[in-house]
C-alpha positions in Angstrom: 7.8 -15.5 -3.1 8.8 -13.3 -6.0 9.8 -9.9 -4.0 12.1 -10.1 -1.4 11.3 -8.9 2.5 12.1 -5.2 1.9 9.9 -4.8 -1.3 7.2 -5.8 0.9 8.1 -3.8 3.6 7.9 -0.4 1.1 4.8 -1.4 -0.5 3.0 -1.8 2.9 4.4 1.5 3.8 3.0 2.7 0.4 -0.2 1.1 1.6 -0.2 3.0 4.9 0.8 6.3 3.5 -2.2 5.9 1.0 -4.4 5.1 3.7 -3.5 8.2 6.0 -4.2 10.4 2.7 -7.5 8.6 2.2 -8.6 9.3 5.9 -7.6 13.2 5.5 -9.6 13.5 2.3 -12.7 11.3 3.8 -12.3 13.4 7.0 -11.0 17.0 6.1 -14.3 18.4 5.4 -16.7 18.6 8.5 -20.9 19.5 7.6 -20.4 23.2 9.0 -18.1 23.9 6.1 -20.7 23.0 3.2 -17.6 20.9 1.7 -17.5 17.7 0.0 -14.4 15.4 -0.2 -12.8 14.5 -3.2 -14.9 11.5 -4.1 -13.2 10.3 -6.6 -9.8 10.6 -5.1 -10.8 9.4 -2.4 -12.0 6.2 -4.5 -8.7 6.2 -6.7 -6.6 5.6 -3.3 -8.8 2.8 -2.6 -8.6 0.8 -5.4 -5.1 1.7 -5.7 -4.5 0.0 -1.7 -6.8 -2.8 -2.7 -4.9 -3.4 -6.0 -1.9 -3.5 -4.0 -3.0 -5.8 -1.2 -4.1 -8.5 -3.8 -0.5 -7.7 -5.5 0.8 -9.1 -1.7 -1.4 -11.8 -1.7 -1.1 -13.1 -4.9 2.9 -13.3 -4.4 3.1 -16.8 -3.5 5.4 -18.4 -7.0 8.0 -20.4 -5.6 8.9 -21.4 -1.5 11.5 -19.2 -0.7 11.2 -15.7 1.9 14.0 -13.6 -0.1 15.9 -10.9 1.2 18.4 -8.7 0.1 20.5 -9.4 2.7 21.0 -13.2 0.8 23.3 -11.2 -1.6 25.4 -10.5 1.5 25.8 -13.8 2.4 27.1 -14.8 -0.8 30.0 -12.6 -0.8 
């Protein structure tokens, strides 16, 4: 694994924050209010928390979980 335990852990939460915001645009409008979402935002998160996941799943160079705690141990 090139990234260490904690870079993962921040890019899921990116993931999840990207998410939430997708499901507020997708769900913020309802038919009584003649409003569309953002389409096209709504698209960009997507691909952006798609892009992101294949990022994760592609990470697989070398046998080793990392952490930044190893720098501790070194010390």
């Amino acid at each position: 694994m090139l990234h260490t335990i904690e870079e993962l852990i921040e890019r899921l939460n990116v993931m999840k924050d990207k998410a939430i915001e997708l499901h507020r645009i997708r769900n913020q409008y309802s038919e009584l209010s003649n409003k569309k979402y953002n389409r096209a935002r709504a698209q960009e998160l997507l691909d952006d928390i798609q892009m992101m996941a294949k990022l994760i799943a592609e990470d697989k160079e070398g046998t080793e979980i990392k952490t930044e705690m190893d720098e501790w141990k070194k010390q």
